[in-house]
KOLFIVEX-682051 format. One record per atom (N, C-alpha, C): x, y, z. Coordinates in steps of 0.02 Angstrom, whole numbers, plus 50000, padded with zeros to 5 digits. Example, Ala and Ser with C-alpha at 12.3 -4.5 7.8 and 13.67 -1.06 7.14 Angstrom:
! KOLFIVEX-682051
506604971650390506154977550390506604983550390506424988850354506844994750357506455000250394
! end
This chain:
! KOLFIVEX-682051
571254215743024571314222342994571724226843041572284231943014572674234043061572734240843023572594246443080572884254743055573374256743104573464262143094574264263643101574144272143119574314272743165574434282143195574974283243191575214289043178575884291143210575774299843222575754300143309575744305543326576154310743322576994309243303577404311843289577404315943225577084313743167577154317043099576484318343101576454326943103576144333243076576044331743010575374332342989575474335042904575114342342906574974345342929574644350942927574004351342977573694357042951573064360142997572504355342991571934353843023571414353843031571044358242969570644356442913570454360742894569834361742895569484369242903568514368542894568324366542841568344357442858567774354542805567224353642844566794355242906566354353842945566044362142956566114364842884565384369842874564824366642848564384371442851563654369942826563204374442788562864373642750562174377142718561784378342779561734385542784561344389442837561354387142896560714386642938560794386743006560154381743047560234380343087559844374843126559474381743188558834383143168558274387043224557714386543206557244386843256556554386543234556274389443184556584397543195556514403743150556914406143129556994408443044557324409743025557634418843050557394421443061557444428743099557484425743199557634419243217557654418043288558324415743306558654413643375559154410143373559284401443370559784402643364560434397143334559984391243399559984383043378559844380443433560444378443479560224378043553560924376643599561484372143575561024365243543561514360743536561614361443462561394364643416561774366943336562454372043366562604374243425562774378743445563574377243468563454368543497563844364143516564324362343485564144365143408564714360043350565304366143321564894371643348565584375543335565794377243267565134375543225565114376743138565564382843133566204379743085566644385643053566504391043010565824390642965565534393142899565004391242907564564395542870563674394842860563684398342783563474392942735563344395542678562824395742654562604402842634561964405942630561754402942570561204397942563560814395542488560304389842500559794392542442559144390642477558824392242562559044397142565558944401042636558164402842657557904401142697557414404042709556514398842716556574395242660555964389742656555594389042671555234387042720554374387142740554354392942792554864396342831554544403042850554964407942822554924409642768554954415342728555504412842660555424408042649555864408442599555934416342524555394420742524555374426142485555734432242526556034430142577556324437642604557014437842620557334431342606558014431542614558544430942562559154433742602559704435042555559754432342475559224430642448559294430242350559244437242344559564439042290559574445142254558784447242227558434443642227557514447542193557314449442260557544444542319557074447242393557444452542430558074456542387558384462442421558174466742390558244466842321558084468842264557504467542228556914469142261556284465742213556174468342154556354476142124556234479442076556744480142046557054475641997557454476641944557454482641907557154488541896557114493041842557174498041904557344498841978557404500842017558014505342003558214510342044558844513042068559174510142110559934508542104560264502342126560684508442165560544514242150561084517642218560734520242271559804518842269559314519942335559324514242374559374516642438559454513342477558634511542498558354515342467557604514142490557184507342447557674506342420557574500042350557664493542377558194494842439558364489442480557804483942513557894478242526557534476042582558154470742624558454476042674558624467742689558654467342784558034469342805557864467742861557834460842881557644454542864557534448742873558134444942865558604445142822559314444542798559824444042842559924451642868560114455142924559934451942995559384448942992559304446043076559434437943067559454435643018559794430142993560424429542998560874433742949561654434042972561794437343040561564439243093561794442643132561654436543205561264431643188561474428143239562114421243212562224420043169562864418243129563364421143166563414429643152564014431643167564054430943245563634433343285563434432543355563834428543386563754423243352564094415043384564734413443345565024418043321565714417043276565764413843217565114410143197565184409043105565114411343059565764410143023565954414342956565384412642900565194418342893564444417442817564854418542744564714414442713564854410442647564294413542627564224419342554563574423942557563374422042485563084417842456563004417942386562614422342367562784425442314562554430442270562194424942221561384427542229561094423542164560384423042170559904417842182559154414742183559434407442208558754404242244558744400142262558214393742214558524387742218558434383942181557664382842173557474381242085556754381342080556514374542044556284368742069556094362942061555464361742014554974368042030554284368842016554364368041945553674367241913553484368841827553544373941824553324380241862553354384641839554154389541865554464394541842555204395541868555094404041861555394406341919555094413241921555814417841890556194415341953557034420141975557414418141936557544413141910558084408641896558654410941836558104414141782558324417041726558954421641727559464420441671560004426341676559824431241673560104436841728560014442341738559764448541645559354452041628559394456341594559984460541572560034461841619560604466941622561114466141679561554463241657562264459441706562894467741724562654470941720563214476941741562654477341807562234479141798561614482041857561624478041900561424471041888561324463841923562254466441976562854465641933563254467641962563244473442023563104478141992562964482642029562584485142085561984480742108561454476742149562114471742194562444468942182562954462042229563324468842248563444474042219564064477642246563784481542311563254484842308562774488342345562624482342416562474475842384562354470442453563144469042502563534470442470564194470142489564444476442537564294481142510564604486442549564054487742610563414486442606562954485942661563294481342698563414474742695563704471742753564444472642770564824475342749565564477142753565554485342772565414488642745565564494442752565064499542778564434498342829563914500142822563404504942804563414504242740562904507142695562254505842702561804510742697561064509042722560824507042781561074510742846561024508442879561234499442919561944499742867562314492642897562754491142916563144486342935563694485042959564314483042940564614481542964565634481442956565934473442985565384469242953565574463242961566084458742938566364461242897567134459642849566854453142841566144450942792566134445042757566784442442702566874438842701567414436242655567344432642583566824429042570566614423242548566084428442486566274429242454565534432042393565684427042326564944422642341564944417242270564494419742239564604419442173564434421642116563844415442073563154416742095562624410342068562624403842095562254399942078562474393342106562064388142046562514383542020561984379741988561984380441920562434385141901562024389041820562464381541770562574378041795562944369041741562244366641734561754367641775561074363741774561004357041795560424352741764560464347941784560244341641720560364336241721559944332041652559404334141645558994333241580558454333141595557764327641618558174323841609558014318041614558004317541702558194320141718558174320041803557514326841828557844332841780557314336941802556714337641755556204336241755555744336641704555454342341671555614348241721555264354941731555844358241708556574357641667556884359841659557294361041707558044366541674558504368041744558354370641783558384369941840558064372441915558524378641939559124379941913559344386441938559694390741909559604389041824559784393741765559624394241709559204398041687559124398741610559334402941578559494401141541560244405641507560774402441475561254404341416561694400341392562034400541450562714394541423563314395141454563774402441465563704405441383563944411341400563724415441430563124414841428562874422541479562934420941553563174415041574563554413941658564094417741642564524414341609565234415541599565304425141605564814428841578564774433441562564594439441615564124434541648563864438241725564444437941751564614431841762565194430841799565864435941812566104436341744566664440741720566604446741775565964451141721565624457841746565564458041828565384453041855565254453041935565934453441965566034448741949566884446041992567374453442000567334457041935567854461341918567564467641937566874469841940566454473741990566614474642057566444467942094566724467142166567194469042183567814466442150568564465242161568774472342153568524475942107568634483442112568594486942150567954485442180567354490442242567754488842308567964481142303567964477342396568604473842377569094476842349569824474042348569964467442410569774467742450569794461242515569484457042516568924455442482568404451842482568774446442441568464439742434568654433642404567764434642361567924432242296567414431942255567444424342216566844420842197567044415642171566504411942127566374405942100565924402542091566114396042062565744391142038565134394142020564474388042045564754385142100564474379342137564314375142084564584370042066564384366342001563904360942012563474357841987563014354242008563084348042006563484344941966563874340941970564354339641919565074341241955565534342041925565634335541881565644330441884565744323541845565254320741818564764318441878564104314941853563744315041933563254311941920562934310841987562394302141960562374299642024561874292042038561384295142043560864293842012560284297242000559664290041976559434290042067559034281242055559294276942030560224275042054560574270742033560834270641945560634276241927561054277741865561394281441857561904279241831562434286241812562314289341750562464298241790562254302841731563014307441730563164306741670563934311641661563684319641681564264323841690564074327541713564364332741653564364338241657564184342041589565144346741586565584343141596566314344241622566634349441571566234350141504566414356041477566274362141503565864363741532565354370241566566044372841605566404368241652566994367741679567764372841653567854367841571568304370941559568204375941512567794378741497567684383541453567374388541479567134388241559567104394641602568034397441629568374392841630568994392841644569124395941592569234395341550569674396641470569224401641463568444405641463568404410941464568564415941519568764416241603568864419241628569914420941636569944417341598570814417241591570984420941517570544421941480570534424641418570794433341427571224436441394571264440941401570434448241400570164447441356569604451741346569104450641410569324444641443568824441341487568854442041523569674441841571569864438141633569534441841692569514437741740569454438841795569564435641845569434436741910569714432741970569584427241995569594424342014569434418242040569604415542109569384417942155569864416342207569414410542251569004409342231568894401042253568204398742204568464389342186568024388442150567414382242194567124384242166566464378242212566054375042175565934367242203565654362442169565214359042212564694353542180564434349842242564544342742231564584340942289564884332442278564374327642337563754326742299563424323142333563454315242318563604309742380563924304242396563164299942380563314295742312562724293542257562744287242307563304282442326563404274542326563704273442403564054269042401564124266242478564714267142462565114272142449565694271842438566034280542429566534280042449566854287942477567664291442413567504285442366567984288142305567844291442272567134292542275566814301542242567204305642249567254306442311567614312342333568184311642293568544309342320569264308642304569244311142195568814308142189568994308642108568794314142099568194317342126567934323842093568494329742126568674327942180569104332842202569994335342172569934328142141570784329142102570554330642017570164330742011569774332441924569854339041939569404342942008569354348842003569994352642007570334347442058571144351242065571544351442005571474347641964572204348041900571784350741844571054352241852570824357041796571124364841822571044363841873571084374241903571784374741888572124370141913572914371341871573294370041788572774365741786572904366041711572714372241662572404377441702572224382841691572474388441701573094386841762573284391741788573114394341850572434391641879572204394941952572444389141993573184389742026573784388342075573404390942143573224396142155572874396842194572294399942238571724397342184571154395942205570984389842230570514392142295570344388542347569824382942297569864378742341569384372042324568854371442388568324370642369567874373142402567224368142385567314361442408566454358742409566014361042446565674365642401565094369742445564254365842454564364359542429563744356342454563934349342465563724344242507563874339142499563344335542555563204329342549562954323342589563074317742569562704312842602562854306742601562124301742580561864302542512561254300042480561494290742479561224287042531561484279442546560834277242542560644271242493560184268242497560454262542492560294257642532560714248742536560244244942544559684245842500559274239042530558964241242426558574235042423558334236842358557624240342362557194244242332557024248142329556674252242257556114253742254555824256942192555874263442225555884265942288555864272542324556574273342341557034276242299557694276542340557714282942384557284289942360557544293842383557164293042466556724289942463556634289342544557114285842578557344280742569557734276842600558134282142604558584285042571559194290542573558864297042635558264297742622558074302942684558154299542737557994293242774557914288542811558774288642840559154284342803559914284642794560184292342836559974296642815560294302342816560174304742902559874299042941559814302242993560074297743046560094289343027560414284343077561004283343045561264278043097561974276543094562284274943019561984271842991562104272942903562384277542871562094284342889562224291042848562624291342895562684292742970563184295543011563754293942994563954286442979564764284142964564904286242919564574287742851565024288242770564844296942796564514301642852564604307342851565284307342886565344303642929566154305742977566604304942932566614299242891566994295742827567224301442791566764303542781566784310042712567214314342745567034315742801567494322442839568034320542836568334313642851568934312942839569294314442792568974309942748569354312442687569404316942667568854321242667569084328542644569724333242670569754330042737570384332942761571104331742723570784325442709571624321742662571764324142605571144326042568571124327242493571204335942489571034336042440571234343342403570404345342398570404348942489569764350942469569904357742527570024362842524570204366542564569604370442618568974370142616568214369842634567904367042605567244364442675566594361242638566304363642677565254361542660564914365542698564444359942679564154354042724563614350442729562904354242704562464350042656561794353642650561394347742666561034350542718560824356742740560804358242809560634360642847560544360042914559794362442952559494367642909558764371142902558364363842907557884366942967557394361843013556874354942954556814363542918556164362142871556614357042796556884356142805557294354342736557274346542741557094342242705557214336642693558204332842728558414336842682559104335842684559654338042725559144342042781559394344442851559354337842899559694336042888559924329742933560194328643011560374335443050560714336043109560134335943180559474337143133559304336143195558464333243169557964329643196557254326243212556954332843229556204332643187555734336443208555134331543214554814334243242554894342143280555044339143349555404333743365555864335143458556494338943460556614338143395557254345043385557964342443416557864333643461558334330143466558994327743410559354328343413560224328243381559744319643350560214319243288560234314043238560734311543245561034304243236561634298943207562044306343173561684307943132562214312043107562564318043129562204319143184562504327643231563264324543261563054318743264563874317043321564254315543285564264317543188564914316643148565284322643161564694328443157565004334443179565314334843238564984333243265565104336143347565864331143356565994324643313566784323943324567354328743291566964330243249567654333343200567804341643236567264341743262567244348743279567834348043360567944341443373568424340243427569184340843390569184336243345569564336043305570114343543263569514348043235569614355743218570054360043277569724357443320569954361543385570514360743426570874353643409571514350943431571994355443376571714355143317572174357543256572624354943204573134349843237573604347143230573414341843194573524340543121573094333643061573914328143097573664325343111574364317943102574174313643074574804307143040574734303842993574194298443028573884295742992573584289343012573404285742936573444277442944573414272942885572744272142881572284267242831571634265642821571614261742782571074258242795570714250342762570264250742725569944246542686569604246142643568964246342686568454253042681568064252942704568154255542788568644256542809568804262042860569244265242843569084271642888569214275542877569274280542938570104283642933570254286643011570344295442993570544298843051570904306143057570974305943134571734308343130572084310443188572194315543200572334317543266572544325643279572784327243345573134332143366573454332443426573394341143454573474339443518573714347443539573824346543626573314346243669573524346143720573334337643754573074336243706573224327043698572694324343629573184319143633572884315343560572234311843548572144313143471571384309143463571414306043382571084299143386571144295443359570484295943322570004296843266569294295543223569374290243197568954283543192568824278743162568234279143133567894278443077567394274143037567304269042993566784265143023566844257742979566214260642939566144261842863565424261642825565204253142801565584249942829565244243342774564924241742835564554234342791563864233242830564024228142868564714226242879564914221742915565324224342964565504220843037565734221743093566674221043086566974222743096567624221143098567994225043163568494219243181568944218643228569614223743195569974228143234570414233443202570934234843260571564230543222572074232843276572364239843263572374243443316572834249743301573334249843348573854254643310574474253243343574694261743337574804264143388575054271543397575644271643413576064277043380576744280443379576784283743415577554287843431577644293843440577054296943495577044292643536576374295543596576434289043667576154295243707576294289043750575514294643811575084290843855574714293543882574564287143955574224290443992574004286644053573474280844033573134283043966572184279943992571954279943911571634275943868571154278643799570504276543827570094285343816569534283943822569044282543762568844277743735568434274743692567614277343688567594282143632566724283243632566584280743560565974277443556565734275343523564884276643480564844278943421564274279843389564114273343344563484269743366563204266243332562484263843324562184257643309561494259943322561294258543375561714258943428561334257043486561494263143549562134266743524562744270943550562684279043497562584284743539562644290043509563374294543532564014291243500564634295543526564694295743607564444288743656564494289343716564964283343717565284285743793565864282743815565634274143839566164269643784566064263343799566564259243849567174263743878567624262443896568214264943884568504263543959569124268943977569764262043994570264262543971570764257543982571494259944005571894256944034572734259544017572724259643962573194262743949573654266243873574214260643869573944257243796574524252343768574734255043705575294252743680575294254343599575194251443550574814246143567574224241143516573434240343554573054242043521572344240843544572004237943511571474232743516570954228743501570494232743478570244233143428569504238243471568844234743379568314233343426567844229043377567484234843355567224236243284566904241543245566434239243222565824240443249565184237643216564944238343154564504236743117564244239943051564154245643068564374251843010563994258343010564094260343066564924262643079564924265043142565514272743150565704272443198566084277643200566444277043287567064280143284567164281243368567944284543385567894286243431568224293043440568744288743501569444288843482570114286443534570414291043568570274291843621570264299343673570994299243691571564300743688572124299743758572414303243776
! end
């Protein structure tokens, strides 16, 4: 098996696909942990925020806003003390907050928040009020120049056949999204001319593996939020759209397909340029057989298994037409917070996907590199070159690489696998063909 670098050809930037859903601390009102601290997260996107210590007091619109029939221009109506000490150690440490406007997802039989807003001018008018508190500081707030205001999350739903308790984060027609939507978007964009507004995190844009079955995904919701916000009586902005692309199989062409569906719908529409934005994603791998998949996939999500098709994924996203992503989750208490073991609070297989790319981000410079069936590379340069490899199959393979356009003293070789967490296996002269053996389920970083 043979890949191919060439340090010479640039294709562009590094892009932040190595954000995340919220934040890695004990407490949600405490700080950031040292080594969540390490990865240098580009974005923190606010959803499902908050969970076993306080999930009722953060940034959803009912826990700012608990009294709907309230006055939306008192500031005394407000609550967003808890919110506030949440985003402020974010900003603290330089990550950009991704702020969804909305409720957080409801699984239960019974569904409290979830419902379309009553009255969608007010509901508007409530996001406009949370906006200028953190931008412009109103109510006692600040001048944080958030960027990122998404508009709901979820409102495509889900089968029902998957959820039994109904949709978990919308009830309501299609139109009355489409409709919030409109009213919000064109609210904002009025009030906060700078702001980027968007939505509508789709739940799954195509289909999703769901206990090894495929379930289509509801792709009209898609184009007929499009074709109503492009409508003259309708239109409104769109300046980035968001979906979630959670990785069903042992295999990384999800991406790739859901990401060029989403791209030639937004243009087949006309939105040239709106951002593409997978705002949720992981790596759900179960490889053994199984009546319990979703444990195995929790299991997966923390050794070398999940770590490779997570580095995997990063790659590709760089290649593809995905202009941000934001891993879910990273919150302690969360099943699907995968970066780090509780309670030793020790880094997971999967922290050191980040913690490469975040080397990677920081060089800047994307260069070309080839790939194999089942590996999978990203290159990059600046004040010296680096090479990302991942093997996801369950077999070991031998991988000649051959580098261009570069020339260095030494490649230092680190290696993540199950025996190896991203530590150095060896340092050699610099040739322009290298040997180098890739274990199952692995990953490793070509230093020079």
């Amino acid at each position: 098996m043979k890949i191919s670098v060439d340090f010479g050809t640039v294709t562009g930037k590094i892009k932040p696909v190595h954000g995340v859903n919220n934040a890695s601390r004990i407490t949600n009102y405490g700080p950031l942990l040292d080594d969540f601290k390490k990865l240098q997260i580009p974005v923190s996107r606010l959803h499902d925020t908050g969970g076993t210590y306080g999930g009722t007091h953060y940034v959803d619109i009912p826990n700012i806003f608990p009294d709907f029939s309230a006055d939306a221009d008192c500031e005394d109506n407000y609550d967003f003390t808890l919110t506030d000490a949440y985003i402020k150690e974010l900003i603290d440490n330089h990550i950009e907050v991704f702020y969804r406007l909305g409720v957080t997802i409801e699984h239960e039989p019974k569904k409290y928040n979830i419902y379309a807003p009553s009255d969608p001018c007010k509901w508007a008018d409530i996001c406009e009020h949370i906006v200028r508190h953190y931008n412009c500081g109103w109510a006692n707030g600040y001048h944080w120049n958030i960027r990122f205001w998404e508009i709901w999350n979820e409102p495509d739903g889900l089968d029902p056949k998957v959820e039994p308790y109904g949709p978990p984060n919308w009830i309501g027609t299609a139109q009355d999204y489409y409709r919030l939507y409109s009213i919000t978007a064109n609210h904002l964009k009025k009030m906060h001319p700078d702001i980027l507004v968007g939505g509508y995190s789709s739940c799954y844009i195509l289909g999703a593996n769901v206990n090894g079955v495929w379930t289509p995904g509801p792709t009209s919701f898609f184009t007929d939020f499009l074709a109503y916000i492009s409508a003259p009586d309708t239109k409104a902005p769109l300046d980035f759209f968001t979906w979630h692309g959670y990785l069903g199989q042992q295999y990384l062409e999800k991406i790739e397909t859901e990401s060029k569906f989403v791209d030639e719908t937004l243009n087949k529409y006309g939105f040239y340029d709106t951002l593409r934005i997978d705002a949720e994603w992981n790596c759900c791998i179960c490889d053994i057989e199984t009546t319990d998949r979703r444990t195995q996939q929790y299991i997966n999500f923390r050794n070398e298994k999940g770590a490779s098709h997570v580095a995997a994924s990063l790659y590709e996203m760089q290649r593809l037409k995905v202009d941000m992503a934001m891993y879910y989750d990273t919150q302690l208490w969360c099943a699907y917070g995968a970066l780090f073991h509780t309670p030793s609070l020790q880094p997971t297989k999967a922290y050191y996907a980040f913690l490469q790319f975040a080397e990677l981000y920081r060089l800047g410079n994307h260069c070309m590199s080839t790939q194999e069936k089942n590996i999978y590379t990203c290159a990059a340069k600046d004040d010296y070159n680096m090479l990302a490899i991942s093997n996801i199959d369950k077999e070991d393979h031998d991988i000649l690489v051959q580098f261009h356009n570069t020339s260095a003293d030494k490649i230092t070789i680190e290696l993540l696998d199950k025996e190896h967490d991203l530590t150095e296996i060896d340092c050699i002269p610099f040739t322009q063909e290298l040997h180098i053996s890739m274990p199952a389920y692995s990953f490793a970083t070509l230093r020079l």
